[in-house]
C-alpha positions in Angstrom: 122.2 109.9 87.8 120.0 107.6 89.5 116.4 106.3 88.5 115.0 107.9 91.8 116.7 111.1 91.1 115.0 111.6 87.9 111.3 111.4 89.4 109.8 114.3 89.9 107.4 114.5 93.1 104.5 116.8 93.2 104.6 119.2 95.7 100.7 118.5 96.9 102.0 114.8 97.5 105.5 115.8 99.7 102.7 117.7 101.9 101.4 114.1 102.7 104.6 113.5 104.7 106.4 116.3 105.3 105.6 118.2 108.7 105.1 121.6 110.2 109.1 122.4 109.6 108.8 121.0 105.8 111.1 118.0 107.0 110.0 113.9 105.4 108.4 112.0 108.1 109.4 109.1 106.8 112.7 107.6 105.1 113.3 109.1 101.3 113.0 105.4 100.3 109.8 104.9 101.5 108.8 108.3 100.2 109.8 107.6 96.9 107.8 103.6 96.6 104.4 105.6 98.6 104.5 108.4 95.9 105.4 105.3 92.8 102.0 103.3 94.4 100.1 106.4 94.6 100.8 107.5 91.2 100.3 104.0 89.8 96.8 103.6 91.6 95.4 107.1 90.3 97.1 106.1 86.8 95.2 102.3 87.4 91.5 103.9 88.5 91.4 106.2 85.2 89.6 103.6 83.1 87.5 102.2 85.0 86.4 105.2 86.2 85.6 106.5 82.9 83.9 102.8 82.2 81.5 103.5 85.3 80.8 106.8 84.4 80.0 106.7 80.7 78.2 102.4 80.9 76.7 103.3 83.7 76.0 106.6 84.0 77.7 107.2 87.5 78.1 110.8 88.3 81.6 112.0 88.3 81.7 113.1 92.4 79.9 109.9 93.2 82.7 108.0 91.6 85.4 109.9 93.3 83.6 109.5 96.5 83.3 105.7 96.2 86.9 105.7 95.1 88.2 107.2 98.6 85.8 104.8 100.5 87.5 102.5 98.9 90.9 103.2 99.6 91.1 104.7 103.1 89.6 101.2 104.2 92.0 99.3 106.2 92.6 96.8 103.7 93.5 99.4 101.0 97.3 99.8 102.4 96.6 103.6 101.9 96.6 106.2 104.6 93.9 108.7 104.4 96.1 111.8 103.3 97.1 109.1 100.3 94.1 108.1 99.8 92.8 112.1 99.2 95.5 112.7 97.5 94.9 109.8 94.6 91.0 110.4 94.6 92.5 114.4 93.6 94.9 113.0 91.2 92.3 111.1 89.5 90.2 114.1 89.4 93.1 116.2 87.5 93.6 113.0 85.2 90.7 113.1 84.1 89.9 116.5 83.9 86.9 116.2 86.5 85.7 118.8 89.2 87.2 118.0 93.0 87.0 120.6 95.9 91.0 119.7 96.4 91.8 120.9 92.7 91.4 124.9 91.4 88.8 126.3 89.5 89.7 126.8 86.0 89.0 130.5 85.1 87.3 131.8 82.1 
């Protein structure tokens, strides 16, 4: 069994690139490195995310919200739908609130 076989791809991030007819619209390749960089960057963003928000007393949505500016700039290499989906990721991560995550009940 291949490497890329074994990882396991979220459903909330094939919705990024699948269409109306659930079918990649781009090739599995590519699929595979755009979830590994997406991953990675949520992954990467969780410390110094925490830094900002426990030094400096950021709020936890204005950190998130600075953290999609940042990456659906041009210069980021992220698409917006990637770019939403790492700021959500981040959130789950690190157990903060985001509109794009459920509501814990109880």
């Amino acid at each position: 069994m291949s490497d890329e076989d074994q990882i396991h791809i979220p459903p909330s991030f094939e919705a990024v690139y699948r269409d109306a007819r659930r079918r990649l619209t781009v090739p599995r390749d590519e699929f595979r490195a755009r979830y590994e960089l997406c991953e990675d960057m949520a992954q990467m963003l969780v410390e110094p995310s925490q830094a900002v928000h426990h030094d400096q007393g950021v709020e936890e949505d204005e950190i998130l919200a600075r953290t999609q500016a940042g990456l659906t700039s041009a210069e980021s290499g992220f698409n917006p739908a990637e770019a939403l989906w790492v700021v959500i990721r981040l959130a789950e991560l690190l157990g903060w609130r985001h509109d794009g995550l459920p509501v814990a009940e109880g």
